[in-house]
C-alpha positions as CSV (number, residue, x, y, z in Angstrom):
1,X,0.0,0.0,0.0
2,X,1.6,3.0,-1.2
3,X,1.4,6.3,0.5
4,X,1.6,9.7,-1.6
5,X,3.0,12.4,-0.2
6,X,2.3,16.1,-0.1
7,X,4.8,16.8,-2.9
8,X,3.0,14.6,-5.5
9,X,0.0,17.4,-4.6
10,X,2.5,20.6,-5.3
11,X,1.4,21.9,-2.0
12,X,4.5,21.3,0.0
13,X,7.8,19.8,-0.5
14,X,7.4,17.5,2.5
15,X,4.5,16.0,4.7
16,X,4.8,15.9,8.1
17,X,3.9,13.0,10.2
18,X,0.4,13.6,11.8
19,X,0.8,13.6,15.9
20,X,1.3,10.4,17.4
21,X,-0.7,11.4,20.3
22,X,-3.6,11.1,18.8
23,X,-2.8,9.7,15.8
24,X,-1.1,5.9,14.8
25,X,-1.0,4.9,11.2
26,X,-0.7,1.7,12.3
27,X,-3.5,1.6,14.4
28,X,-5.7,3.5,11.3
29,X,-4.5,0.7,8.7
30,X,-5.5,-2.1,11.0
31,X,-8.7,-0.4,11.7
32,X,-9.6,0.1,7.9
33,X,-8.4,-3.5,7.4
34,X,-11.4,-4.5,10.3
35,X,-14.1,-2.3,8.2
36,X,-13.2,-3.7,4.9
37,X,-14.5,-6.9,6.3
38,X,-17.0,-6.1,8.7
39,X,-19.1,-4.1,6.5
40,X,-18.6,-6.0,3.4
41,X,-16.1,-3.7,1.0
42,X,-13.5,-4.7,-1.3
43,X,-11.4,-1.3,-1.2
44,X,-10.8,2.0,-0.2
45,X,-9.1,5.8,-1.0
46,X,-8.2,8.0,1.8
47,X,-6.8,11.3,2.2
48,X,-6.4,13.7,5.2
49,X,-5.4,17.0,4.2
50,X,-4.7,20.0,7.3
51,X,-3.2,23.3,7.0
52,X,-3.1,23.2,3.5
53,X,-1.3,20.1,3.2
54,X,-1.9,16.7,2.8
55,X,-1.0,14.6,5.3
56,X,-1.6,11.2,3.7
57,X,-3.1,9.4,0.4
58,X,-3.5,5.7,0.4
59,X,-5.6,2.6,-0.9
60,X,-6.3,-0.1,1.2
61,X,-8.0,-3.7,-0.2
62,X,-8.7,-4.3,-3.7
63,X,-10.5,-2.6,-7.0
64,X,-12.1,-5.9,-7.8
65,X,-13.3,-8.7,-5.3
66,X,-11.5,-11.8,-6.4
67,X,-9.0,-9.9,-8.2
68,X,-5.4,-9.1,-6.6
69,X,-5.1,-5.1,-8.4
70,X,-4.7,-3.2,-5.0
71,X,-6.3,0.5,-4.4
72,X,-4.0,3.6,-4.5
73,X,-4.5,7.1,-3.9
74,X,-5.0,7.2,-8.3
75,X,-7.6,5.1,-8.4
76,X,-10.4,6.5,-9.8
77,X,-14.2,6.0,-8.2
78,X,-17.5,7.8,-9.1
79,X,-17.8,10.2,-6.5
80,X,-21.5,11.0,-6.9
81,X,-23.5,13.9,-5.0
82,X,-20.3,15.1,-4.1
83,X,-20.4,16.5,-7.8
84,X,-22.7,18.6,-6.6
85,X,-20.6,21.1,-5.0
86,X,-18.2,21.2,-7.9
87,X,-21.6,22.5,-9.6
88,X,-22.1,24.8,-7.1
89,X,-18.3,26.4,-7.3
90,X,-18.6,26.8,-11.3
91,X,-22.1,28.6,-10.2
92,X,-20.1,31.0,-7.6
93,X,-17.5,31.5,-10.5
94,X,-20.4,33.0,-12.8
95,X,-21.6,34.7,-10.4
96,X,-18.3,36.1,-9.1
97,X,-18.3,37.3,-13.3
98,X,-21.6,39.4,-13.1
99,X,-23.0,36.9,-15.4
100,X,-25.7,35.7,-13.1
101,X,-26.7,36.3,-9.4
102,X,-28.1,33.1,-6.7
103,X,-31.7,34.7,-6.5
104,X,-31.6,35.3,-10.4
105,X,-35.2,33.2,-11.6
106,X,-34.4,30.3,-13.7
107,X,-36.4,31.4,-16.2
108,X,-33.9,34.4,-17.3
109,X,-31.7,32.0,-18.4
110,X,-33.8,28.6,-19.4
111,X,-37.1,30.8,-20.4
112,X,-39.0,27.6,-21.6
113,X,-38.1,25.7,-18.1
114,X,-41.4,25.0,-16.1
115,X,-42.5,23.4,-13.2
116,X,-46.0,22.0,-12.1
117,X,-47.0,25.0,-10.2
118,X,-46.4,28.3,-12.6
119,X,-46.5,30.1,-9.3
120,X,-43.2,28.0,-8.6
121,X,-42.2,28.4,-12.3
122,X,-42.1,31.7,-11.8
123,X,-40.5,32.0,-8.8
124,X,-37.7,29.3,-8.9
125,X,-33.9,30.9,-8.3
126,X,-30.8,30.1,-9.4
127,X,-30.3,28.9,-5.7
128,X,-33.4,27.1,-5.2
129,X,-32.2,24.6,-7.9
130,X,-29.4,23.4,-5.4
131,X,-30.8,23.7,-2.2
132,X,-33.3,20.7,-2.3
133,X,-36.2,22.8,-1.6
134,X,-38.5,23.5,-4.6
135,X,-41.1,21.6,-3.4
136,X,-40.7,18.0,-5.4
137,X,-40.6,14.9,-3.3
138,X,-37.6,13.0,-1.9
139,X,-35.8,11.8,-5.2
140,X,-38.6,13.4,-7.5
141,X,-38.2,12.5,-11.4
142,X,-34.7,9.9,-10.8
143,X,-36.2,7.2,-12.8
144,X,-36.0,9.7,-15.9
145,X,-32.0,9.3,-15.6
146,X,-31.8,5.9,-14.2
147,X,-30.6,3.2,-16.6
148,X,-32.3,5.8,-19.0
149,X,-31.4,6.7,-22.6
150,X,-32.9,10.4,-21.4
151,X,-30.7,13.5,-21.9
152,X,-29.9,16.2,-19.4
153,X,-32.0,18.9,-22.1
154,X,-35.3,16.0,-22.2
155,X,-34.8,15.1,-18.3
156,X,-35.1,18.9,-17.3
157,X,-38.0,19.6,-20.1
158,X,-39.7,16.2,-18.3
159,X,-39.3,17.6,-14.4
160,X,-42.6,19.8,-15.3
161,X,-45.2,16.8,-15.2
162,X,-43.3,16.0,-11.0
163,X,-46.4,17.2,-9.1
164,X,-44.8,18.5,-5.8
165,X,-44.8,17.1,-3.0
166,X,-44.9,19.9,-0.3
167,X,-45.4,23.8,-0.7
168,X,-42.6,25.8,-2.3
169,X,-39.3,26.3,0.1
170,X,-41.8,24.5,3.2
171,X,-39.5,21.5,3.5
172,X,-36.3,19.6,2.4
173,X,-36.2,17.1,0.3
174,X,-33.3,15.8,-1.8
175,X,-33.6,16.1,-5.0
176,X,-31.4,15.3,-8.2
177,X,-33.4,16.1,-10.9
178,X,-33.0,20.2,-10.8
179,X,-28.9,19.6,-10.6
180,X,-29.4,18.8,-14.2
181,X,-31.5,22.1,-15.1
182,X,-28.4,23.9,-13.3
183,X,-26.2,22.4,-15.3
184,X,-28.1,23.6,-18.5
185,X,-27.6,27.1,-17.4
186,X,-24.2,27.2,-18.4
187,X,-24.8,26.8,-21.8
188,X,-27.1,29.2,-21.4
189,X,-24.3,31.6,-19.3
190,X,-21.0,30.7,-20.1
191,X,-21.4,29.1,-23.5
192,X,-19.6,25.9,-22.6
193,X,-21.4,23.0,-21.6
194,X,-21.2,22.3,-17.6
195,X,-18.8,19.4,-18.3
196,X,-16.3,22.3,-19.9
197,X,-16.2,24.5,-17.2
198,X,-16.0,22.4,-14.9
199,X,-12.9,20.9,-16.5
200,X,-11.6,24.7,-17.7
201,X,-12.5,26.6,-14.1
202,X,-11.6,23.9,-11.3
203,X,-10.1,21.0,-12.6
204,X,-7.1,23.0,-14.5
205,X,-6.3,25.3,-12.0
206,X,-6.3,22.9,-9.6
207,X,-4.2,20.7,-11.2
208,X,-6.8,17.9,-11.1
209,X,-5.3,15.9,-14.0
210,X,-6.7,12.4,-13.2
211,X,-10.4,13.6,-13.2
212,X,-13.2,13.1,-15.5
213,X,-17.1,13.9,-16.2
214,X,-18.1,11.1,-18.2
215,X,-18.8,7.5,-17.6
216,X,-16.2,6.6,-20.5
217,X,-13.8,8.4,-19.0
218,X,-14.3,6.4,-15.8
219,X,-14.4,3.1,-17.8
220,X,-11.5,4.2,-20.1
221,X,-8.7,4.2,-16.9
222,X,-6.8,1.2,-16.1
223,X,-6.7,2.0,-12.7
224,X,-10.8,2.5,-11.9
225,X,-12.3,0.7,-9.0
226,X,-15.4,-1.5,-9.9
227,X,-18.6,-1.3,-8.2
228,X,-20.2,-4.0,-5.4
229,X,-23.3,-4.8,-3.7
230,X,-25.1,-7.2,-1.6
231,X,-26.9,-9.4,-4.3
232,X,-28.6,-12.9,-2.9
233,X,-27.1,-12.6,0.3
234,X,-23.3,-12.0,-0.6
235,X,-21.0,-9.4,-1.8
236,X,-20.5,-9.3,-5.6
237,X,-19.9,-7.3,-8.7
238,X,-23.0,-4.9,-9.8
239,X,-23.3,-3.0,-13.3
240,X,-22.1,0.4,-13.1
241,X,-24.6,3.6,-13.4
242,X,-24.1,5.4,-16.4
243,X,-24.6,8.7,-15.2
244,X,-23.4,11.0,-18.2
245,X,-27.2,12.4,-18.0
246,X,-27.4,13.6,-14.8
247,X,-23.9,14.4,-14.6
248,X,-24.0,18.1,-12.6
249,X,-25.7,16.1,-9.7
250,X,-23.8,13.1,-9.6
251,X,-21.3,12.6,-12.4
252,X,-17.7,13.1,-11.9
253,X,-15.0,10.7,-11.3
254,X,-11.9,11.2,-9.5
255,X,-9.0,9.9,-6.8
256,X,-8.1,11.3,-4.0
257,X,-4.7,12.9,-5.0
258,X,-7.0,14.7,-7.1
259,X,-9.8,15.3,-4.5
260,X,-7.0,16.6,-1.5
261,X,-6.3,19.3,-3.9
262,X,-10.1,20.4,-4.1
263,X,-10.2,20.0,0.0
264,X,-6.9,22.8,0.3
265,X,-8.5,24.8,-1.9
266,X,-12.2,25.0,-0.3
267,X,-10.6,25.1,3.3
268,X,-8.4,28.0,2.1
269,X,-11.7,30.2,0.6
270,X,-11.2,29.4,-3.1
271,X,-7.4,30.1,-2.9
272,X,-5.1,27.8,-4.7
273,X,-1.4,27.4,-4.6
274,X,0.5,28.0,-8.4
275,X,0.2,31.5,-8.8
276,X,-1.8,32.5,-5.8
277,X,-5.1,32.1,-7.7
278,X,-8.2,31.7,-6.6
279,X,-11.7,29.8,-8.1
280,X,-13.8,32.0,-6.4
281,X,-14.0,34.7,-4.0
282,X,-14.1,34.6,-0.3
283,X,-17.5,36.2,-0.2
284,X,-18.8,33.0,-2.3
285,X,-17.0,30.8,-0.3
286,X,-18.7,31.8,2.9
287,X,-22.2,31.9,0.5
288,X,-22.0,28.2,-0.5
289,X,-21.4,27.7,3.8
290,X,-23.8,29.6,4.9
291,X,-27.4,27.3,5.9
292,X,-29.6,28.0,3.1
293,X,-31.8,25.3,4.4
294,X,-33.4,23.5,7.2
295,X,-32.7,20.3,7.5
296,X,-34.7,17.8,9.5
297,X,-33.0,15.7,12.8
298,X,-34.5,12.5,13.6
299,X,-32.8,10.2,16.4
300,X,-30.1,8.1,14.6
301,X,-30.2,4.4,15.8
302,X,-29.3,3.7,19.1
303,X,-25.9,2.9,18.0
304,X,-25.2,5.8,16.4
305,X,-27.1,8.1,19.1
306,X,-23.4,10.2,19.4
307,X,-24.0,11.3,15.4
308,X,-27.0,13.2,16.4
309,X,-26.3,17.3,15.9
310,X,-27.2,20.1,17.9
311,X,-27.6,21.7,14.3
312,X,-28.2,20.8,10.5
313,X,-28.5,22.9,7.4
314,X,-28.1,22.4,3.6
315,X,-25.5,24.9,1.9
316,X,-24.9,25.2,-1.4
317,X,-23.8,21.8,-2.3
318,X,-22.8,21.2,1.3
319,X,-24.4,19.8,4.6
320,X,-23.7,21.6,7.6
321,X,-23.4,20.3,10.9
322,X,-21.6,19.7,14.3
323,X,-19.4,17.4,15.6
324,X,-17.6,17.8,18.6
325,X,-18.3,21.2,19.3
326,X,-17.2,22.1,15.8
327,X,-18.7,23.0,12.1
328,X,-18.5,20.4,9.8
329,X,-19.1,21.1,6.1
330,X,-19.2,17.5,4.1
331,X,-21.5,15.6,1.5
332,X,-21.5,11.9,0.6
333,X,-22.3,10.2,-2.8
334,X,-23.4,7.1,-3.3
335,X,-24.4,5.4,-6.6
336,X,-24.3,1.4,-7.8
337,X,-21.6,-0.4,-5.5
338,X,-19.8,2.9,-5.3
339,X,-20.0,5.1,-1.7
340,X,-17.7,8.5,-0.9
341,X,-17.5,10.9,1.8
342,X,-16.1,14.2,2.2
343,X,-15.4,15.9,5.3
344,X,-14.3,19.3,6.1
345,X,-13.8,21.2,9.4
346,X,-12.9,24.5,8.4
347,X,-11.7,25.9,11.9
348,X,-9.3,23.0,11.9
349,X,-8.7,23.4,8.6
350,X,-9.2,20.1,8.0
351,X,-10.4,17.7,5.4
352,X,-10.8,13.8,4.6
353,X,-12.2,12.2,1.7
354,X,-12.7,8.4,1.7
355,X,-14.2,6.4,-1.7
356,X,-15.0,3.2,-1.6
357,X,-16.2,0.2,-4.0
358,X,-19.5,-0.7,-2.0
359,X,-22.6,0.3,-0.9
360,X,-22.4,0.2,3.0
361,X,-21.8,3.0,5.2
362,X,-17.4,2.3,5.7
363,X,-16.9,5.5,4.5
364,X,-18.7,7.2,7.6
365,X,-16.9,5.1,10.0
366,X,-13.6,5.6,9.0
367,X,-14.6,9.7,8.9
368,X,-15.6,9.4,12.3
369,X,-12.4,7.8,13.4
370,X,-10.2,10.1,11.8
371,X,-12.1,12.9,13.4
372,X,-12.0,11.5,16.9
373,X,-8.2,11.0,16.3
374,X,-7.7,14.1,14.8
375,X,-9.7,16.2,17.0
376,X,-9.3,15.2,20.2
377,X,-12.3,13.2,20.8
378,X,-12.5,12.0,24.7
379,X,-11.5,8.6,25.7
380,X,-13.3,6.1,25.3
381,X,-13.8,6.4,21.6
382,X,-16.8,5.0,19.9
383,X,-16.0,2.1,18.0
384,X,-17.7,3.2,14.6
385,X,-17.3,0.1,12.4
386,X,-19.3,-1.8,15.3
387,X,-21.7,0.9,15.6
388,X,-22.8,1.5,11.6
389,X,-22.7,-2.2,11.7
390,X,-25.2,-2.8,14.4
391,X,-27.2,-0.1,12.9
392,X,-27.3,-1.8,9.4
393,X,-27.9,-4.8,11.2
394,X,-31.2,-3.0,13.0
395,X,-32.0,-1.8,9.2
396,X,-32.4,-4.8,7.7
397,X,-34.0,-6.5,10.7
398,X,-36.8,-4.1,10.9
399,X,-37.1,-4.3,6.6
400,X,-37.3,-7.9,7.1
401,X,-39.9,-7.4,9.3
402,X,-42.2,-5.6,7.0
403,X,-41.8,-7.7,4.5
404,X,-42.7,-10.7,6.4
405,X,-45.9,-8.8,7.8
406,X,-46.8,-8.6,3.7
407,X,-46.1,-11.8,2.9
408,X,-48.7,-13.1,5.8
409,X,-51.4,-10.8,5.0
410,X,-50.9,-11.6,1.3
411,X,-53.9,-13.8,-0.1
412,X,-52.1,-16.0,-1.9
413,X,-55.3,-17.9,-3.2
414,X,-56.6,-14.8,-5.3
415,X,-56.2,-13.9,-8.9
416,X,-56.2,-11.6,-11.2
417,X,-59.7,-9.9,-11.9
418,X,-59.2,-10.2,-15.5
419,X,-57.3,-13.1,-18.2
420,X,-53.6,-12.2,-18.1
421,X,-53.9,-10.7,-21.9
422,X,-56.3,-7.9,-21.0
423,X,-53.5,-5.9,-18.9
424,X,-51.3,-6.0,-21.9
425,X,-50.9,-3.0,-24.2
426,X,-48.9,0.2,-24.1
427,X,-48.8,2.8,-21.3
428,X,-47.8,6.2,-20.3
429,X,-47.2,8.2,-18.0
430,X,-46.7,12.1,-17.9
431,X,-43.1,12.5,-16.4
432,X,-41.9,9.4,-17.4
433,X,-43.3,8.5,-20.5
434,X,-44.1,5.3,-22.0
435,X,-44.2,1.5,-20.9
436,X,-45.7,-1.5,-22.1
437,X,-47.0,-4.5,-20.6
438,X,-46.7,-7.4,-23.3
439,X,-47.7,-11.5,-22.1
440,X,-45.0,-13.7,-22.9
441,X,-45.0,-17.7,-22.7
442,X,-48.1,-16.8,-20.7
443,X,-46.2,-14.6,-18.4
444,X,-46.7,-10.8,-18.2
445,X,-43.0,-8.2,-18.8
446,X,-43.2,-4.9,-17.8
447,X,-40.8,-2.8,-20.3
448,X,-39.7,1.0,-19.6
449,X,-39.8,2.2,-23.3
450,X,-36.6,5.1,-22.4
451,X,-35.1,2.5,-20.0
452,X,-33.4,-0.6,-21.6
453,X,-32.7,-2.3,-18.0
454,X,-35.7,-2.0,-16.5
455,X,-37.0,-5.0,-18.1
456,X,-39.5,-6.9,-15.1
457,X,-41.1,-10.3,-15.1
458,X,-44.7,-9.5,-13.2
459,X,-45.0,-12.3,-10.6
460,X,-48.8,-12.2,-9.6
461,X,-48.8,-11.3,-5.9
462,X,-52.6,-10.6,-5.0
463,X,-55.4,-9.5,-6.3
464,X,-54.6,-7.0,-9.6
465,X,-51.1,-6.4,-8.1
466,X,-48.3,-8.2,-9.4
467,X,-44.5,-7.8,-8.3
468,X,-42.2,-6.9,-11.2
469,X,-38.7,-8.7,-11.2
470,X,-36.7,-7.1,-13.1
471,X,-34.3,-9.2,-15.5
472,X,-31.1,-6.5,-14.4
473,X,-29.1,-7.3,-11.5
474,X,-29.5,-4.9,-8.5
475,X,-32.6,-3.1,-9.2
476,X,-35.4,-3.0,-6.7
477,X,-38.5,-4.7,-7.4
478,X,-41.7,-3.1,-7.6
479,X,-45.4,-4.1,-6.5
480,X,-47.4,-3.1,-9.9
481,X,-51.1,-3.1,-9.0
482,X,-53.6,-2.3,-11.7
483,X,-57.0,-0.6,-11.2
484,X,-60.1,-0.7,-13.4
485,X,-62.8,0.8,-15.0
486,X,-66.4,0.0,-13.7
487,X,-66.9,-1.3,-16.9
488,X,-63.3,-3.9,-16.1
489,X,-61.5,-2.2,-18.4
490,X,-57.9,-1.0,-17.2
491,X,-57.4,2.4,-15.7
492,X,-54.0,2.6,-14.4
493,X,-51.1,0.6,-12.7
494,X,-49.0,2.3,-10.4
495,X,-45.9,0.7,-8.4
496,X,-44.0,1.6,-5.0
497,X,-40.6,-0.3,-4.1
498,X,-41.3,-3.7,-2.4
499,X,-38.0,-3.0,0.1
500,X,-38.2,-0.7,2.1
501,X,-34.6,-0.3,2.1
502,X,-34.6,0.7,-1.8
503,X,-33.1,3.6,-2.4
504,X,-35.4,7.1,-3.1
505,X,-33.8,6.8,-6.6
506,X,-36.7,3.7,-7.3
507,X,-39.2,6.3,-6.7
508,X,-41.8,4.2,-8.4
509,X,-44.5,6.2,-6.2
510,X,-44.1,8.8,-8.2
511,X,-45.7,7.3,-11.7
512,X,-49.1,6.3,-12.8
513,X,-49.2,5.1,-16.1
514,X,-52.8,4.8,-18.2
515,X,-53.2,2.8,-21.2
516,X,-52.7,4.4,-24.3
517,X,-55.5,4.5,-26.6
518,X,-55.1,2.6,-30.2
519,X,-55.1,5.0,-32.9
520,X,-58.0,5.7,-34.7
């Protein structure tokens, strides 16, 4: 395992050794070694930067799970939301340029954008696209980028059909969907595409040479970590999310060489070493800080009762928070088998990043370590791989629990109200668009028409719902219950996630699709 030091960053010419009082690298690389097995992850990327230097950059485990190519501080994951504040920087940029303002409408710039509500159409900011609260539900309009042949100009022309979910700016709730419309602003603005200035205006001057927008540019390197999940009990290879169409919310792929740089520089205000630059200025740095919203703060798990804040806000890309009596700026991504975390404390003027090849929750453990080893946490320290263990553990026990309540107050001697052919045909629905319901070998296959993967076997379940199992590994089944006319005609189906550990992205609840009448 190979550790980089601050040189190979051009931020100092040596990296000192962090205190051994409350710090053992030792101790840390056994300790990762523990998580990597206890919560099911093949590898990991870490990297601690402080006072504008970076303190250490290693890989621990392996890219691939039967495979013996190790992790390094260049290998590449898809780091996921935490694009999101890299969206938000190239905002501040613009806006640092005159060429657009945070409280700007949307419409100035995308005049034929639209929401449900044209009260909210109307009214929607610059800022409101990135602060998760316009109104849409939790995950509102993901399946339109999902697996989806969709681009980011159809995806953002489609969010208008979302009906909301809440009044406008009432209540938070994460969103991907209006990422994208930001990112069609720079067109718009800057006249590059958002993938250009992102590249142009942070990676360059950063010096972030190993980092990449596009899911061929992830797939291209030979040193790219490959995603894992949970599949039929055990840990194994899952396909990777192409994300190229939702890329300002979730799109960019990097290492954390690369990602210690963007940590200096967002702990030192938008300053960057090489020529005493900076990406933005200090009063935009303290802007994309600053709470824009409220976020909710349930009771954690019992074994994670510690995590629970005195405060927490959404910035501009950024959560906000507290952790032992200090701010704590971070995000974390998570997509297919791939999981990151980014941590800052700027009064410490400190940051950690960790990536990881899974889907479990290693990433917060071993932030939580570094932070109670880094700032002085009292004695005795939590044990953090145990504790997101046990919580995962409690998770799935209660999920379990659910589902075994359905399946005993399932009739399983019902059927279908009408023969299996008369639900077949095609269907639409607003913000998605269309499906179809074909019988096959006397079997019915749900098809999403935009959305080669989601290809589902409908397994009767009760009554006029059936559960669709899709054909694609690692995507959530959905309960697909049809209503009908008085005269037995169908009316509608509509689905909602059978786990309820499936992620907000499956937000099934969301459609309704009606059958599309023949043409006459």
């Amino acid at each position: 395992m190979r550790i980089t030091v601050a040189a190979a960053l051009a931020l100092a010419t040596a990296a000192p050794a962090l205190p051994a009082q409350v710090f053992r690298q030792k101790d840390f690389d056994a300790y990762v070694a523990r998580g990597l097995q206890v919560l099911r992850t093949p590898g990991a990327s870490i990297a601690v930067v402080r006072n504008g230097r970076m303190l250490f950059a290693k890989g621990y485990g392996v890219r691939t799970i039967g495979d013996t190519a190790r992790v390094d501080a260049h290998t590449l994951f898809q780091i996921a939301s935490n694009t999101k504040a890299f969206t938000t920087a190239a905002l501040a940029i613009l806006v640092d340029e005159g060429k657009l303002a945070w409280d700007d409408p949307v419409t100035k710039f995308l005049p034929g954008f639209q929401l449900y509500d044209p009260y909210v159409t109307r009214e929607l900011t610059v800022r409101d696209l990135v602060t998760h609260k316009s109104g849409l539900g939790l995950g509102a309009g993901d399946l339109l980028w999902f697996h989806s042949s969709y681009n980011r100009a159809e995806i953002a022309h489609r969010i208008r059909f979302a009906r909301p979910a809440s009044s406008f700016r009432s209540a938070y709730a994460y969103d991907n969907v209006l990422y994208i419309v930001a990112g069609e602003i720079f067109p718009a603005v800057a006249g590059q595409s958002w993938d250009d200035v992102v590249k142009t205006r942070v990676f360059t001057p950063l010096g972030m040479s190993e980092s990449g927008t596009t899911t061929a540019f992830f797939t291209s390197s030979r040193n790219a970590a490959t995603p894992h999940g949970i599949e039929d009990g055990r840990l194994q290879v899952v396909p990777l999310d192409s994300v190229d169409n939702i890329s300002p919310a979730g799109g960019i792929a990097s290492n954390v060489t690369d990602l210690a740089r963007w940590l200096v520089c967002r702990l030192d205000s938008g300053r960057y070493s090489g020529g005493g630059g900076r990406l933005f200025s200090e009063a935009q740095a303290r802007e994309m800080w600053s709470g824009q919203t409220i976020l909710p703060i349930p009771d954690p798990p019992p074994p994670l009762a510690a995590l629970r804040p005195n405060f927490a806000e959404y910035g501009l890309g950024w959560r906000l928070r507290d952790y032992l009596g200090r701010k704590v700026v971070s995000h974390t991504g998570g997509l297919a088998g791939m999981s990151s975390q980014i941590t800052l404390v700027p009064a410490e003027k400190l940051g950690v990043v960790i990536l990881t090849n899974s889907e479990s929750d290693l990433m917060a453990a071993l932030t939580y370590r570094l932070l109670d080893d880094l700032l002085g946490a009292p004695r005795p320290r939590a044990d953090w791989v145990a504790a997101f263990a046990q919580a995962d553990q409690i998770a799935r026990a209660r999920a379990d629990s659910t589902l075994q309540a359905g399946r005993a107050g399932r009739d399983s001697m019902s059927q279908p109200s009408l023969p299996l052919a008369r639900y077949a045909g095609p269907y639409r629905d607003d913000l998605y668009g269309d499906a179809s319901v074909a019988l096959e070998d006397g079997r019915l296959v749900l098809r999403f028409s935009r959305s080669p993967a989601f290809v589902g076997d409908l397994e009767h379940w009760q009554y006029d719902t059936f559960i669709a199992r899709w054909r694609a590994k690692h995507l959530e089944d959905a309960y697909v219950t049809f209503a009908l006319t008085p005269d037995g005609a169908v009316d509608r189906f509509q689905m909602a996630a059978v786990s309820p550990l499936a992620d907000f992205s499956f937000d099934y609840q969301d459609l309704l699709f009606r059958p599309v009448a023949a043409p006459r």
